[in-house]
N, C-alpha and C positions, 0 to 999 in steps of 0.2 A: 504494500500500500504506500508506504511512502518513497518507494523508490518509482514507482509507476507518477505519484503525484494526482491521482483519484483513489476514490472506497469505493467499493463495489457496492449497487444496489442490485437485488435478486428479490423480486415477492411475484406472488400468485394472486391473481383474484379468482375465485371460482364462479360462474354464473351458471346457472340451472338451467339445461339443455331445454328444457321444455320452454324457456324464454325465448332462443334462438327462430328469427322466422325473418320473412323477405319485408324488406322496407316499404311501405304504402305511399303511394304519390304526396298526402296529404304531410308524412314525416320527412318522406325526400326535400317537400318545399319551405318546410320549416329547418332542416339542416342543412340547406344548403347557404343559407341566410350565418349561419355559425361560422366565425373566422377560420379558426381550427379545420375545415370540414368542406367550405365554400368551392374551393378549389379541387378537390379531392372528387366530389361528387361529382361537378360537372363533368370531368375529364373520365371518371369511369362513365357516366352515363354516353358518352359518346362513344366509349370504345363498347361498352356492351352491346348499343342501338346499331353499332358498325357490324358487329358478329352477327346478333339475332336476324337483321336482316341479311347479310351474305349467308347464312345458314338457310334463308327462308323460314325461321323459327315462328310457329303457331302461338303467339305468345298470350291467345285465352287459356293456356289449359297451364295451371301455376308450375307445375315441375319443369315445364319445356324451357328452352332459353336461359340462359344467363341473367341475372339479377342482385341485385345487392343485399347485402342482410344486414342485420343487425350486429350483430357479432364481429364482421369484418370490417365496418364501418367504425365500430367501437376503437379495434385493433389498430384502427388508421387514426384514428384520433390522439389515441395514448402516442402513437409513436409521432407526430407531429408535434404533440404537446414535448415531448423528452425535445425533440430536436428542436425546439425556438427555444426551451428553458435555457438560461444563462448560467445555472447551477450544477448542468449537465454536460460531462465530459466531451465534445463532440469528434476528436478523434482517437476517442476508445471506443472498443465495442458497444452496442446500443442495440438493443432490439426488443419486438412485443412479438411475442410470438403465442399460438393457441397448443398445449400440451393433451398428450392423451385423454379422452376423457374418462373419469372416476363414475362411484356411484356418487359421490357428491357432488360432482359437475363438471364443466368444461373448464379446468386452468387459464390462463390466460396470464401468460407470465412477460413478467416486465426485468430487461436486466440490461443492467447498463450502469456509468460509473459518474461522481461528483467531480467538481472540480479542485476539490480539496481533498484531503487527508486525516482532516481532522475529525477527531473524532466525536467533540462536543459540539459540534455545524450541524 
């Protein structure tokens, strides 16, 4: 740690798989409006609209096509947030990533490093 010049952070959030489901137009319009998020969404929703339609994807029937979720969108957030924070190491490792899921839920782990060492920070 101090020779690196960051501490590591490592934690888990667990969310409850039965939460996980496809973002509704009405949440897509409200999160796109969120700084964190603005950019994010629009840019997947072009490239997904670019697939489904070169796929020719039937996109009434909800399993078909590509879509945004909740879960992945979250995942894009957390890691946006680490990377604008100023407390956050930006060329050490940094990632949000989704871990096996449990009976107690889906991981979602966050790891990445400060830009200190200290350890009362």
């Amino acid at each position: 740690m101090t020779d690196s010049g960051g501490r590591s952070i490592k934690r888990s959030i667990l969310i409850r798989a039965s939460t996980v489901r496809f973002l509704n137009d009405e949440l897509l319009r409200r999160l796109t409006k969120a700084d964190l998020l603005g950019r994010y969404i629009s840019e997947r929703l072009k490239l997904i609209e670019r697939e489904n339609t070169t796929r020719n994807t039937d996109m009434s029937i909800l399993p078909n096509g590509r879509r945004l979720t909740n879960i992945g969108t979250f995942r894009q957030y957390l890691l946006t947030y680490l990377r604008e924070n100023p407390n956050i190491h930006q060329k050490m490792t940094l990632m949000v990533r989704q871990l096996e899921p449990s009976t107690e839920g889906l991981p979602t782990q966050i790891y990445a490093f400060t830009n200190t060492n200290s350890w009362e920070e």
